[in-house]
C-alpha positions as CSV (number, residue, x, y, z in Angstrom):
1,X,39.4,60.2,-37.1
2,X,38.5,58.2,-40.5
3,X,38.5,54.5,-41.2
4,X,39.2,52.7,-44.1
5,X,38.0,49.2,-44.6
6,X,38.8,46.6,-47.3
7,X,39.0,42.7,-47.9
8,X,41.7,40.6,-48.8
9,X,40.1,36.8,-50.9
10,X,42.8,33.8,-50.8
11,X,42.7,31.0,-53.0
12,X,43.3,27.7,-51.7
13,X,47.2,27.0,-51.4
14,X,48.0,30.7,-51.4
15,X,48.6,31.1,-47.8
16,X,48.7,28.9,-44.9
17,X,46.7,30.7,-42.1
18,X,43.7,31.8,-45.0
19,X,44.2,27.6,-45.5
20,X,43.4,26.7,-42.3
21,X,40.2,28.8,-42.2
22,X,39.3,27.6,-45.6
23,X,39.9,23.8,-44.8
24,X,37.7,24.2,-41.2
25,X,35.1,26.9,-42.2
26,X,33.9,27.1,-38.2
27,X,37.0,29.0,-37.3
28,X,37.3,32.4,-36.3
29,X,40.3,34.7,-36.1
30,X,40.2,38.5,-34.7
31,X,43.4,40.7,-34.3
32,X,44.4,44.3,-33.4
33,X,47.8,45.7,-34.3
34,X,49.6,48.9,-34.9
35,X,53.1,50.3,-35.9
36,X,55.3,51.3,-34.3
37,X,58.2,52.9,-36.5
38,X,57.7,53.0,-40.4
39,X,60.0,49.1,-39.8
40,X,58.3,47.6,-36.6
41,X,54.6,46.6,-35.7
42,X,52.8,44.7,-33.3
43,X,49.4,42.8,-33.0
44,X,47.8,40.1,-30.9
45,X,45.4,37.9,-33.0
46,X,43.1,35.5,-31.3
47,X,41.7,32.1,-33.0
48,X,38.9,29.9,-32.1
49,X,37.8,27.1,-33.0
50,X,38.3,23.5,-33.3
51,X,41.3,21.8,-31.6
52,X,42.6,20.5,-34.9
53,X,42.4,23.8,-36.4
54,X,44.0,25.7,-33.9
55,X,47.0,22.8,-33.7
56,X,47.7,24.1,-37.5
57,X,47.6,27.5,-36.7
58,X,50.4,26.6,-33.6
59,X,52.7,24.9,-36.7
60,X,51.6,27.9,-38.6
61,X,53.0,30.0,-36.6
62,X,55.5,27.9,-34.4
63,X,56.7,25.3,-36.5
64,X,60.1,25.7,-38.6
65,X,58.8,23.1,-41.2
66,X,56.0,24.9,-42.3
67,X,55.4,27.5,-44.5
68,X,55.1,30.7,-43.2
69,X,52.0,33.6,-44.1
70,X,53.9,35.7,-47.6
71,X,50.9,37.9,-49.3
72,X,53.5,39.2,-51.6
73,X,55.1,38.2,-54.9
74,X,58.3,39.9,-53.3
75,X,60.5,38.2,-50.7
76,X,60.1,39.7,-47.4
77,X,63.5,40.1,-45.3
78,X,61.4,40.9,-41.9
79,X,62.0,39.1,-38.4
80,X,58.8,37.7,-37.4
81,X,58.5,37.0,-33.6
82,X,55.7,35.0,-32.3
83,X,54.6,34.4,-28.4
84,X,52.0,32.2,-27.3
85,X,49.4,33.9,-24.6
86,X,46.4,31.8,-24.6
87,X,46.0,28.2,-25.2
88,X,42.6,25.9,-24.5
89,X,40.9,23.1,-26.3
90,X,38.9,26.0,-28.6
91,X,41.1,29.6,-28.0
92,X,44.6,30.3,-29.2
93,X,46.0,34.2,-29.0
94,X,49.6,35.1,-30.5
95,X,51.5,38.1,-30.2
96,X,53.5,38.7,-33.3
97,X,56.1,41.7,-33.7
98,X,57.6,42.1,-36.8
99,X,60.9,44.1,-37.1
100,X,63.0,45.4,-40.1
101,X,59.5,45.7,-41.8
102,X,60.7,48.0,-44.4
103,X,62.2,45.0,-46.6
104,X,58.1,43.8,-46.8
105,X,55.4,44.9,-48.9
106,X,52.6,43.5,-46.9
107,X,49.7,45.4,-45.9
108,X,50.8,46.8,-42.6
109,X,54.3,47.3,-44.4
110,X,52.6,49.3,-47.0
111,X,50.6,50.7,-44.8
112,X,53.4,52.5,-42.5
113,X,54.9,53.2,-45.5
114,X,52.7,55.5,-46.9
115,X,50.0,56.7,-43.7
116,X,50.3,58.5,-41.6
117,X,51.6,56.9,-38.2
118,X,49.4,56.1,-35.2
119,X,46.8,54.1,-37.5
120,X,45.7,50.9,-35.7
121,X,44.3,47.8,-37.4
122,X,41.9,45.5,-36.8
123,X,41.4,41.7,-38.8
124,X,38.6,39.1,-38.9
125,X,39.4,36.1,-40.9
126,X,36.5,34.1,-41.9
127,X,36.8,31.1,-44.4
128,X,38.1,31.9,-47.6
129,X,38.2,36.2,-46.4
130,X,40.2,38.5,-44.3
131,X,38.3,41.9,-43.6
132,X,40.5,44.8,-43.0
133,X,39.7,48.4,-40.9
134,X,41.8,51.1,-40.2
135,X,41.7,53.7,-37.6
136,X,43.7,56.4,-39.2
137,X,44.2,60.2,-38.1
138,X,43.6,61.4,-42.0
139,X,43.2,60.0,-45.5
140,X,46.3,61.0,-46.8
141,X,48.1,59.0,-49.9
142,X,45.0,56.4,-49.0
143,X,45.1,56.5,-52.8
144,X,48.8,55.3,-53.5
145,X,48.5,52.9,-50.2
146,X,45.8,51.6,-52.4
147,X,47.8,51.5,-55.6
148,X,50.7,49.8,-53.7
149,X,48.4,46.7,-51.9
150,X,47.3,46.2,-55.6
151,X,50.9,46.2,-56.8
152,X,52.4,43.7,-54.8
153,X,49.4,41.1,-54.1
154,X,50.6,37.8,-54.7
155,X,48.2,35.8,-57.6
156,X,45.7,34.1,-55.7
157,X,44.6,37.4,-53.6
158,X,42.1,39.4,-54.5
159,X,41.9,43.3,-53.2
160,X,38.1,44.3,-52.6
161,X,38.2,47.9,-52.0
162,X,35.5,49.2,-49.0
163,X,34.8,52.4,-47.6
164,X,36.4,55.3,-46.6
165,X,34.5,57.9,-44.0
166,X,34.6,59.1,-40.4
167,X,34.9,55.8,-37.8
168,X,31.7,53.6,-37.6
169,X,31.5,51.7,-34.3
170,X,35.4,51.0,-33.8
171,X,34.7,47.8,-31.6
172,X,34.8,44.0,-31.6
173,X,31.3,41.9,-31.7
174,X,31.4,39.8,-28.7
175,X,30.2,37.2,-30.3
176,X,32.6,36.6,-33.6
177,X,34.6,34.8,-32.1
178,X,32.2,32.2,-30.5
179,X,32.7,28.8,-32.5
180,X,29.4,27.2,-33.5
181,X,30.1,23.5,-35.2
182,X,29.1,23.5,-39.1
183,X,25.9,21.7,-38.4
184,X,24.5,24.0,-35.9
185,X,25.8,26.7,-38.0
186,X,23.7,25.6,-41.1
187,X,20.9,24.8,-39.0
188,X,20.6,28.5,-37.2
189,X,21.1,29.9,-41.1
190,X,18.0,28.1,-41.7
191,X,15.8,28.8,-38.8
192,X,17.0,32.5,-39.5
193,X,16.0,32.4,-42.8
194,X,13.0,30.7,-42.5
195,X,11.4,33.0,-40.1
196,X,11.9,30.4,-37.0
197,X,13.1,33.8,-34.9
198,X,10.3,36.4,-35.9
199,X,7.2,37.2,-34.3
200,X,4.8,35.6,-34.6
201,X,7.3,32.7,-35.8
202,X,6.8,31.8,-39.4
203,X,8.1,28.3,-39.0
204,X,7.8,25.2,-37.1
205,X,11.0,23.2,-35.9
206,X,8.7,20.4,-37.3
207,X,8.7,22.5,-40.6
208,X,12.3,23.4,-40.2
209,X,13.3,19.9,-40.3
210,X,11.2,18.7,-43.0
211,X,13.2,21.3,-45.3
212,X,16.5,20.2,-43.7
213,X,15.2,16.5,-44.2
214,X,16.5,16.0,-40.7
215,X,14.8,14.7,-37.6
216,X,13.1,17.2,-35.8
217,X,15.1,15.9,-32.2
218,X,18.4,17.1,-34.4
219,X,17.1,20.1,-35.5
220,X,15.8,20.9,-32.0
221,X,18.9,19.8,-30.4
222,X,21.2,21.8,-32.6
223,X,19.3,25.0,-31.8
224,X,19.2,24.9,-28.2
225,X,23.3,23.9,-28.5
226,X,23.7,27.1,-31.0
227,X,21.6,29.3,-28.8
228,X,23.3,28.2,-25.3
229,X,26.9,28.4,-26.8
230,X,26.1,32.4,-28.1
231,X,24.6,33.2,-24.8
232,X,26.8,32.0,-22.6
233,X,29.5,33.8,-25.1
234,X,27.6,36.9,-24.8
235,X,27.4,36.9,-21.1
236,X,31.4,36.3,-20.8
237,X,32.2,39.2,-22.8
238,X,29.4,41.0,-20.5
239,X,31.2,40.1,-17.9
240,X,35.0,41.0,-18.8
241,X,33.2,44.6,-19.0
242,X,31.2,44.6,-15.5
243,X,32.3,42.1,-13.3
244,X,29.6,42.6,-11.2
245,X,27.3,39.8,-10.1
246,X,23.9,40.2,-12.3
247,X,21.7,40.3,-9.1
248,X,23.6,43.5,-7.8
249,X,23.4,45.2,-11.6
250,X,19.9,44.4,-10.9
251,X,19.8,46.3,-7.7
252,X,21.4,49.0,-9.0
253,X,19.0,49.6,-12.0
254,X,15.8,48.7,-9.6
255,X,13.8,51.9,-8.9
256,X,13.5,53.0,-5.3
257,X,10.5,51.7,-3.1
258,X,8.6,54.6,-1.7
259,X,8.2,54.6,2.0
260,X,5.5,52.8,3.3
């Protein structure tokens, strides 16, 4: 199998999902989609984040008063069909399939235009970018799909071409889609790049919050809130792939006692 990866940039006001990210920069969007004929595909996309952010996304996608997602300068003709799966105060997840996709030239149009069938696609939208892979069976007319995206990009997009080679580790990180606010964002960047995680540690939280010019009670505070909320969104992906109760994984890995 090869993969092909690329990266779509949005201005702001070019499209309303990329808007939404751009406008609340602690959102996260992941999605997994495939055609099925050359004129129908599929995907589920999940979004988390802040309650606000995710009530746009619902109009986004819901609303008839909104503008809907066009990354073309061409009109696209295609029925759009959206479900809602998964609703909280920080988690949405849509299933959207598209039909009489042939009258597009979006990606995935483009795309089962010109690949081969069976390719599968996965998205993460962060900020201002939307990151692209493709599982494909070959690399046949990559080239012209490539030519095509180009083509038909409205202004405002920017194509960043990636790589193309046999599949790197074709899974989702279990913790993209955890939702950090922007302050404990910013202050985790720093205690990164400071050194605060290395061994021996090569920076105080004292330290950490003179160069923040915070107090050090907020920088400590914002840390252990970053920290809990990535563990315990670890541990529940953990989980969805061994529901087993830690203490009897723990068993199970133990080595035997010899007899006494």
């Amino acid at each position: 199998m090869r993969e092909l990866s690329f990266a779509l940039e949005f201005d702001p006001g070019v499209d309303p999902v990329m808007d939404a990210c751009i406008d609340y920069p602690e959102l996260r969007a992941d999605s997994m989609g495939s055609p099925i004929r050359r004129d129908r595909f599929w995907s589920v996309e999940r979004f988390v984040g802040p309650s606000k952010a995710l009530d746009r996304i619902e109009r986004v996608r819901f609303g008839t008063d909104t503008p809907r997602a066009e990354m073309t300068a061409t009109t696209c003709e295609a029925d759009r069909h959206h479900e809602l799966l998964e609703r909280s105060a920080s988690n949405l997840v849509t299933y959207t399939f598209v039909e009489r996709l042939h009258t597009c030239n979006s990606v995935v149009a483009l795309a089962a235009r010109h690949l081969d069938l069976g390719h599968v696609f996965q998205t993460q939208r962060r900020e201002e970018c939307q990151e692209w892979r493709l599982l494909m069976r070959s690399e046949a007319n990559v080239d012209v799909f490539y030519e095509a995206v180009d083509e038909h990009l409205r202004d405002g997009i920017t194509l960043h071409i990636g790589r193309l080679g046999d599949v790197n580790r074709w899974d989702f990180d279990s913790l993209a889609t955890v939702s950090l606010s922007q302050k404990e964002r910013d202050t985790l960047r720093a205690a990164i790049d400071h050194g605060y995680y290395e061994t021996p540690r090569e920076v105080t939280v004292n330290e950490l919050a003179d160069r923040l010019n915070v107090p050090q009670s907020t920088v400590s505070y914002r840390l252990r809130q970053a920290e809990a909320t990535l563990a315990k969104g670890y541990f529940r992906e953990s989980a969805r792939e061994d529901p087993r109760a830690p203490e009897e994984r723990l068993d199970e890995e133990a080595p035997e006692r010899p007899d006494a």
